[in-house]
C-alpha positions as a Markdown table, in Angstrom:
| # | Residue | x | y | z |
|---|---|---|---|---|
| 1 | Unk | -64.0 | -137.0 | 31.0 |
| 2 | Unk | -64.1 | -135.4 | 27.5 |
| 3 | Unk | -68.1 | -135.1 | 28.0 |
| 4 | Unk | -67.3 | -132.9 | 30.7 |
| 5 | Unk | -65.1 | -130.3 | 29.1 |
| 6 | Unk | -66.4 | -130.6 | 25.4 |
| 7 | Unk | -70.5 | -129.7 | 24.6 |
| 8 | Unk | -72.9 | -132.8 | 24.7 |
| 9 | Unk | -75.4 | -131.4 | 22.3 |
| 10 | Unk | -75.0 | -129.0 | 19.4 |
| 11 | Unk | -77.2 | -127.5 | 16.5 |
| 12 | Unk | -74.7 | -128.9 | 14.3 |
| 13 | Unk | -75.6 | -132.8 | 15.5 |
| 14 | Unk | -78.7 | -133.0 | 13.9 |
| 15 | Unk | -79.4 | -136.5 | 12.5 |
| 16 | Unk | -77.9 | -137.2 | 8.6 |
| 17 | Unk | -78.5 | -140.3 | 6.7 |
| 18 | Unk | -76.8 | -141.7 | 3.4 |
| 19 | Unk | -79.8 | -142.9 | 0.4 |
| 20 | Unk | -79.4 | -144.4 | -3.0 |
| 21 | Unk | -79.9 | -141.6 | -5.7 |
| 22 | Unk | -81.1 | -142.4 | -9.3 |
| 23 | Unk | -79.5 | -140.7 | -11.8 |
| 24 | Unk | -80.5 | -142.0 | -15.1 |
| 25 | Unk | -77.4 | -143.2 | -17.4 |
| 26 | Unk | -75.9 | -144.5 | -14.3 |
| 27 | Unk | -76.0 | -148.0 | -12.5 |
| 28 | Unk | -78.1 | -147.6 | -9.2 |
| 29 | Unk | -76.7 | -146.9 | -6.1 |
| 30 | Unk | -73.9 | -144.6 | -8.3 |
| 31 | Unk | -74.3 | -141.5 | -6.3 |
| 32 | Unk | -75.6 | -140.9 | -2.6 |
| 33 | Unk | -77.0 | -138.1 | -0.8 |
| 34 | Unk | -76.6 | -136.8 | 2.5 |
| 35 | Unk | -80.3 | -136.6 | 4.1 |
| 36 | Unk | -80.8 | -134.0 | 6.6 |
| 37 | Unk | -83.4 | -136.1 | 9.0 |
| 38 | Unk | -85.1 | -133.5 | 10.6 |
| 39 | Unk | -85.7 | -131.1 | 7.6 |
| 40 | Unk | -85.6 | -133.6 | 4.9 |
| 41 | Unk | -83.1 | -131.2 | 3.7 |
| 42 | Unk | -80.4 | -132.4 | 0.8 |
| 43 | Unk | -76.7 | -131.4 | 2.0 |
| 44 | Unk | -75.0 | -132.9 | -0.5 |
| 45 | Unk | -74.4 | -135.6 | -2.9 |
| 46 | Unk | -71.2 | -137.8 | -3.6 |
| 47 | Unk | -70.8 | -140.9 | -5.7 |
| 48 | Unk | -70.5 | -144.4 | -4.3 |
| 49 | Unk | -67.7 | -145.1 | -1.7 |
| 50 | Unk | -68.5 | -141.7 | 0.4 |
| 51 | Unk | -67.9 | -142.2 | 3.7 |
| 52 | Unk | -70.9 | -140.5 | 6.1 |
| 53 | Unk | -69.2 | -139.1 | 8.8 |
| 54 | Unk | -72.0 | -137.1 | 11.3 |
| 55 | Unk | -70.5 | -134.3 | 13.0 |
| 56 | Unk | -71.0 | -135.7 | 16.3 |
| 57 | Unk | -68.8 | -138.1 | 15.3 |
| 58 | Unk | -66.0 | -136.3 | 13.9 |
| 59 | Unk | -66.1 | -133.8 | 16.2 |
| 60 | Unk | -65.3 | -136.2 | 19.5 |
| 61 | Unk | -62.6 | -137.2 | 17.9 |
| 62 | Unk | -60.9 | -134.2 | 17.7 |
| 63 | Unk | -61.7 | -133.4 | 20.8 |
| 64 | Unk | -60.7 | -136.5 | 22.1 |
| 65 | Unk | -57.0 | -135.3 | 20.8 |
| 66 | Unk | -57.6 | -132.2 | 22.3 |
| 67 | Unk | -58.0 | -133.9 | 25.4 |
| 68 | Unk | -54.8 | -135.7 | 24.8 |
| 69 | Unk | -52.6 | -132.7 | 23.6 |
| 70 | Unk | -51.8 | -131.1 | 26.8 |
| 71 | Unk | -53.0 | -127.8 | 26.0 |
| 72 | Unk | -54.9 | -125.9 | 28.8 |
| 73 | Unk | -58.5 | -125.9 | 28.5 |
| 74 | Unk | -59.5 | -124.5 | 31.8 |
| 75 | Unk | -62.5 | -121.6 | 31.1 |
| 76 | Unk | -63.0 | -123.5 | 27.5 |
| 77 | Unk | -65.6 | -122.2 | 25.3 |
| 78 | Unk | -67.2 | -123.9 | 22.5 |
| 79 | Unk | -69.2 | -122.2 | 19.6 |
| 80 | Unk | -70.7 | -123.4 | 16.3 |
| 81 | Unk | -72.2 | -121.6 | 13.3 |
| 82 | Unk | -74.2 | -123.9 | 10.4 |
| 83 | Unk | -74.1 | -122.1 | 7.4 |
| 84 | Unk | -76.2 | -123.6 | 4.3 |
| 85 | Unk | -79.2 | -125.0 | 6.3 |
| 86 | Unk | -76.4 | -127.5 | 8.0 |
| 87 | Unk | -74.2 | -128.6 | 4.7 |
| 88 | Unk | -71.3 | -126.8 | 6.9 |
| 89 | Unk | -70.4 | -126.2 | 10.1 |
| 90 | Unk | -67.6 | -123.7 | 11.8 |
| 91 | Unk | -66.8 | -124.7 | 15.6 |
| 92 | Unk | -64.7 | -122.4 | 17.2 |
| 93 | Unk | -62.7 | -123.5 | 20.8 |
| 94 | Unk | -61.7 | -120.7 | 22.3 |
| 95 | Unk | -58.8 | -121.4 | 25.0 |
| 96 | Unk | -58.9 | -118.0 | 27.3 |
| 97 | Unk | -56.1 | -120.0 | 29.7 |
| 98 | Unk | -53.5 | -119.5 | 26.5 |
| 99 | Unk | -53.5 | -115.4 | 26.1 |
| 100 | Unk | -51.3 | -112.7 | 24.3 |
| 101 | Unk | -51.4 | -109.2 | 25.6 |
| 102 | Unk | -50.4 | -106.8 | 22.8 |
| 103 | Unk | -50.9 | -103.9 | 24.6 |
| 104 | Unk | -51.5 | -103.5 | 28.6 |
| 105 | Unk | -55.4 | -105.1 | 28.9 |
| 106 | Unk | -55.9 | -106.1 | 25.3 |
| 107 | Unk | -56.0 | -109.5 | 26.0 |
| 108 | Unk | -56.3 | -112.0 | 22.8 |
| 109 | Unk | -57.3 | -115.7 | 23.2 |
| 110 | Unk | -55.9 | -118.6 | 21.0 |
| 111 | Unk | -58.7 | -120.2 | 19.1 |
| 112 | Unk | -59.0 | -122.9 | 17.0 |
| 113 | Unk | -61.7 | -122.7 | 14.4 |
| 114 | Unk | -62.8 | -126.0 | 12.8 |
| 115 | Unk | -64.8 | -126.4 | 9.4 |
| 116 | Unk | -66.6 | -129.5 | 8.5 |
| 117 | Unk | -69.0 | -129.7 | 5.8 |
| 118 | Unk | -71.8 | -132.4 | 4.3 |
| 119 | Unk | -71.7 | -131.2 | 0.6 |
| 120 | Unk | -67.8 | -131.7 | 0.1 |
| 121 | Unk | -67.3 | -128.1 | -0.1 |
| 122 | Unk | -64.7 | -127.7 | 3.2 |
| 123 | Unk | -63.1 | -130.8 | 4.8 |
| 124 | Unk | -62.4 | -131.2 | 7.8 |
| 125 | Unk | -59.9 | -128.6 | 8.7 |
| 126 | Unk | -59.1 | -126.9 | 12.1 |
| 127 | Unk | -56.5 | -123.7 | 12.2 |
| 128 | Unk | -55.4 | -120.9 | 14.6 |
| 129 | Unk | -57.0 | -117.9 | 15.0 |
| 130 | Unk | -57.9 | -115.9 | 18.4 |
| 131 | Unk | -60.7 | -113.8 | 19.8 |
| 132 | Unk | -59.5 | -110.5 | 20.7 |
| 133 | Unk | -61.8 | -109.5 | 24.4 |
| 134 | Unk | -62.2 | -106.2 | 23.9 |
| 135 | Unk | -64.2 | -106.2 | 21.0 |
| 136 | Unk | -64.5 | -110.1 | 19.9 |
| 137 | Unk | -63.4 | -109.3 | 16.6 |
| 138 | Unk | -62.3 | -113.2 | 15.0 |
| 139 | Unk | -58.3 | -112.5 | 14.5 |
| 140 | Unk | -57.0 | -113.9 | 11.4 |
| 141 | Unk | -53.8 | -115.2 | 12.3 |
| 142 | Unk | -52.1 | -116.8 | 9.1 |
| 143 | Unk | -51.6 | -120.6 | 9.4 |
| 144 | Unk | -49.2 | -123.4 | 7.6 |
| 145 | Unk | -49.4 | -126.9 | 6.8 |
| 146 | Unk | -47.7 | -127.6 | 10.5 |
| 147 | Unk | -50.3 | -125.8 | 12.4 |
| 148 | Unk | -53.5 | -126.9 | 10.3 |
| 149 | Unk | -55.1 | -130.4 | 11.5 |
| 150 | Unk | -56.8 | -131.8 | 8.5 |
| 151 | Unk | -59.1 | -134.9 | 7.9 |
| 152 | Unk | -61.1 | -136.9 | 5.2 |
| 153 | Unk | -64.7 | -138.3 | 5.6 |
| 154 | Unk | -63.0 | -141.4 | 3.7 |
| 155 | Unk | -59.8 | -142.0 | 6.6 |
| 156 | Unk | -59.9 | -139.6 | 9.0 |
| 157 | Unk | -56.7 | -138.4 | 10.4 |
| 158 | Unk | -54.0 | -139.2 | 12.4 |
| 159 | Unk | -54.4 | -138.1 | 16.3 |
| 160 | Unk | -50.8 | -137.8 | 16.2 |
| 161 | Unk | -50.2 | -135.9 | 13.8 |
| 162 | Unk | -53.3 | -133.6 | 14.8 |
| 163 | Unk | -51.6 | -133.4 | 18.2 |
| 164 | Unk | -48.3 | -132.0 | 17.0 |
| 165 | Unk | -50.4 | -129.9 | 14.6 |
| 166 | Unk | -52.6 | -128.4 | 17.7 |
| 167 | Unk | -48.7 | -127.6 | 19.4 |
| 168 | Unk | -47.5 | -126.3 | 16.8 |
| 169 | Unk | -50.3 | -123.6 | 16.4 |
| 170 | Unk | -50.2 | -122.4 | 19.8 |
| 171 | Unk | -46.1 | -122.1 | 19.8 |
| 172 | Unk | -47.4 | -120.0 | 16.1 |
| 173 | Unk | -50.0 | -118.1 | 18.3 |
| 174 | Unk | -47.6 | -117.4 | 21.4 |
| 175 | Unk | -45.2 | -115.7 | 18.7 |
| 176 | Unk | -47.4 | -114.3 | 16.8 |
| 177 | Unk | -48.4 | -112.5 | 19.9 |
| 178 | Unk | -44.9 | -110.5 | 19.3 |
| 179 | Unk | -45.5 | -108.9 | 16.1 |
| 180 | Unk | -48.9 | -107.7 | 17.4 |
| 181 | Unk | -46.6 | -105.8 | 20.3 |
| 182 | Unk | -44.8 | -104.1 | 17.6 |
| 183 | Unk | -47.4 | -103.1 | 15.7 |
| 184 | Unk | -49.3 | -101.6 | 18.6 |
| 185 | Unk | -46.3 | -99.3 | 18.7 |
| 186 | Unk | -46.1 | -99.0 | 14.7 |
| 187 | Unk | -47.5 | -95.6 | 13.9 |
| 188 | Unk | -48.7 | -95.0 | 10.1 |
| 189 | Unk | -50.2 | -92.5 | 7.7 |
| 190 | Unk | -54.0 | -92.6 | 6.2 |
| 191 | Unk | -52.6 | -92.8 | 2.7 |
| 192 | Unk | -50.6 | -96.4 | 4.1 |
| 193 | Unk | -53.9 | -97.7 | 5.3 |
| 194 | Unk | -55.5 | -96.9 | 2.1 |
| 195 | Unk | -52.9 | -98.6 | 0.2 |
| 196 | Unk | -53.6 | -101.8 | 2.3 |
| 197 | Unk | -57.8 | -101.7 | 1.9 |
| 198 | Unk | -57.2 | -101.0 | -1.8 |
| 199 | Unk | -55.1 | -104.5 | -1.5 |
| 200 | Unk | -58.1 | -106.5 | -0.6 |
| 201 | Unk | -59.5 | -108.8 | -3.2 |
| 202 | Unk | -62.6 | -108.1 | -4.9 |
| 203 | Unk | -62.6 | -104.6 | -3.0 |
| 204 | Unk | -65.4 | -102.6 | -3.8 |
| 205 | Unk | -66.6 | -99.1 | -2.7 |
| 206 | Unk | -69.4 | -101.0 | -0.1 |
| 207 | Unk | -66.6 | -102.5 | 1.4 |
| 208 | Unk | -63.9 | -100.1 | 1.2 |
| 209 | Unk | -66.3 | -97.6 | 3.0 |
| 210 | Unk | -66.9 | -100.6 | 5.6 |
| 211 | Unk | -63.1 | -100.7 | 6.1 |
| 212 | Unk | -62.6 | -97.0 | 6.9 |
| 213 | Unk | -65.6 | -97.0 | 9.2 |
| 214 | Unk | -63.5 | -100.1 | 10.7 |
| 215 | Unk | -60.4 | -97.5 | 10.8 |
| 216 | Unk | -62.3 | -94.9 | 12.2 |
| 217 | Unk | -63.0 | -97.3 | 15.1 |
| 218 | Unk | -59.7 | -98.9 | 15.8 |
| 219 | Unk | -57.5 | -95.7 | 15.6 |
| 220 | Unk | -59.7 | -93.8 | 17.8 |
| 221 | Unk | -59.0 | -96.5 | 20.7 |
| 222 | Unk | -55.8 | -97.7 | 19.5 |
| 223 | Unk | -54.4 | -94.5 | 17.9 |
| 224 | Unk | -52.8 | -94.6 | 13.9 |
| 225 | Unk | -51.3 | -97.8 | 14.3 |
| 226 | Unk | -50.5 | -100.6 | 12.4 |
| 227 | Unk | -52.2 | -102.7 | 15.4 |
| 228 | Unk | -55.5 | -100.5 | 14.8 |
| 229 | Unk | -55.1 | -101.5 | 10.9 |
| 230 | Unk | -54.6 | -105.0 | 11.5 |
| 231 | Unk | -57.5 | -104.7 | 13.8 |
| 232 | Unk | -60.1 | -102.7 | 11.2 |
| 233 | Unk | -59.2 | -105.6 | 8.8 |
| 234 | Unk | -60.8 | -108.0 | 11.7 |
| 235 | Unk | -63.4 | -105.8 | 12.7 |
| 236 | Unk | -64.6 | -105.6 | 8.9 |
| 237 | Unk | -64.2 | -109.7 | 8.7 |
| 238 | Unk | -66.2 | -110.0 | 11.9 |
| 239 | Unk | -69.0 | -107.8 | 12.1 |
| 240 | Unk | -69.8 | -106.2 | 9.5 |
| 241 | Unk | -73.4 | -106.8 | 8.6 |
| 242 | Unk | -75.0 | -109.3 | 6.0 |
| 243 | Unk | -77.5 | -108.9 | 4.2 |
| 244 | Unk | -80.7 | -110.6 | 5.1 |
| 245 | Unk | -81.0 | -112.7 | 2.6 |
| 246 | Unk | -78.0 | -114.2 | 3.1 |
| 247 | Unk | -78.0 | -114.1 | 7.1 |
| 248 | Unk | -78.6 | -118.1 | 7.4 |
| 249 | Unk | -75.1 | -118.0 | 5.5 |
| 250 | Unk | -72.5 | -115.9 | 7.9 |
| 251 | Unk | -70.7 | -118.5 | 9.1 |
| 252 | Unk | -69.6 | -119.2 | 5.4 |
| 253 | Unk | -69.4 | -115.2 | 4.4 |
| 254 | Unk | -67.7 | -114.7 | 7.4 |
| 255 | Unk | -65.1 | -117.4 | 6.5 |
| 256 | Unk | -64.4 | -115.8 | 3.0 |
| 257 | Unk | -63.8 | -112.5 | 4.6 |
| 258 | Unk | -61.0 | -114.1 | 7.0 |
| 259 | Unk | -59.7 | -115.8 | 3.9 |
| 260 | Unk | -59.4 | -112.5 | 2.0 |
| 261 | Unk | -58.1 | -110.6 | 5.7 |
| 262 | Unk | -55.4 | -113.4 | 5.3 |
| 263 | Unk | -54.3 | -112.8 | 1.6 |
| 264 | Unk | -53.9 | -108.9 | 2.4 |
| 265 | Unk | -51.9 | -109.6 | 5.7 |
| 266 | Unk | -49.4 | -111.9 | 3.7 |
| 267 | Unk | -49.3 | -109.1 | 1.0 |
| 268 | Unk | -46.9 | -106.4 | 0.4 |
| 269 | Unk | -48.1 | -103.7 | 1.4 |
| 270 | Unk | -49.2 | -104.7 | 4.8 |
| 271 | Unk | -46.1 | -106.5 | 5.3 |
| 272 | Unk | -44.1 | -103.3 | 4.2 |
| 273 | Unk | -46.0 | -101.4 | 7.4 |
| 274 | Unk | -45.5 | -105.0 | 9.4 |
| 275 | Unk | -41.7 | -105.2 | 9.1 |
């Protein structure tokens, strides 16, 4: 049944195999690499005792416990992003059966956005977030250690404990769904928005110009609003353009954005507007 609601194929299930690496000083057989099949690509290397996981793999058994949790996945929708010619993927189940409504018809759907990587650089790690209709911006929606499932190439994880985890982020989702309500309703000054953008790490004047072009968006549909903030921080996060050279890394640069949206929505002065 799973095969029916989840996606048979993917990009990210291209064939990976585990070789010996030589490295001299060290006894062979010391270090392994992960083999891209198809492109004969390196995605990483680990010492002996590294567990090869493929994606495929890993993947269906999440979604096995996603089957299992209860949570509605009628009109599910499944994308994936490989970032660093496949060392990492981001999947992204977006549940549109499990909604908040901020504002009459701006609808935002719970999302669960999963990471996986090859290299070692990102475990596996699924958290909340959402995809708001209107303009698919990704919503950052900050998560804890009881709403984030994580997992180790070497063990796994517990299916259990990923199915209270999974609960537990849509009851955090379903109340975060209040505090957007508010601050659709929150009305604030330029200087306050500039205070926030100036609170974003490693801000810059490319960026910060990025962020008011996001503002300039936002409040014209959504008027001065704390909502329409919140919402330029996504829209920045989201789609704000790459660079070329770096375009066959988005899923990645899109990731550090969210994780810098996140530290500037836990911080004071967006919290000060948030209250």
């Amino acid at each position: 049944m799973v095969a029916n609601v989840f996606p048979v194929e993917s990009p990210a299930y291209f064939p990976v195999d585990l070789l010996d690496v030589d490295v001299p000083g060290f006894d062979a057989g010391a270090f392994q690499a992960v083999v891209r099949q198809d492109t004969r690509k390196v995605l990483g290397v680990h010492r002996r005792g590294y567990h090869l996981i493929p994606n495929r793999e890993i993947f269906s058994r999440f979604e096995d416990v996603l089957f299992n949790s209860g949570i509605d996945l009628q009109g599910l929708d499944v994308k994936d992003e490989l970032a660093q010619e496949g060392r990492m993927v981001v999947r992204s189940y977006i549940f549109p059966a499990v909604q908040n409504e901020p504002k009459v018809g701006d609808i935002v759907s719970f999302a669960l956005k999963v990471t996986n990587s090859y290299d070692g650089g990102a475990a596996f790690r699924a958290f909340m977030s959402g995809l708001r209709l209107v303009c698919t911006n990704g919503m950052v929606v900050p998560s804890d250690k009881s709403s984030t499932v994580y997992g180790r190439h070497t063990s796994g994880f517990s299916p259990d404990r990923a199915v209270t985890k999974i609960l537990h982020a849509v009851d955090a989702f379903l109340l975060w769904g209040r505090n957007w309500e508010k601050w659709s309703d929150r009305e604030i000054g330029h200087e306050d928005v500039s205070t926030v953008f100036e609170s974003m790490p490693d801000i810059n004047p490319r960026v910060m110009a990025r962020l008011e072009d996001a503002w300039s968006v936002e409040s014209g549909q959504a008027g001065s609003t704390v909502w329409a903030l919140y919402n330029a921080l996504t829209r920045w996060s989201t789609h704000a353009e790459v660079r070329p050279s770096a375009a066959h890394n988005r899923a990645a640069i899109v990731l550090d954005r969210e994780s810098r949206v996140d530290q500037v929505i836990r911080g004071e002065a967006f919290r000060r507007l948030a209250v």
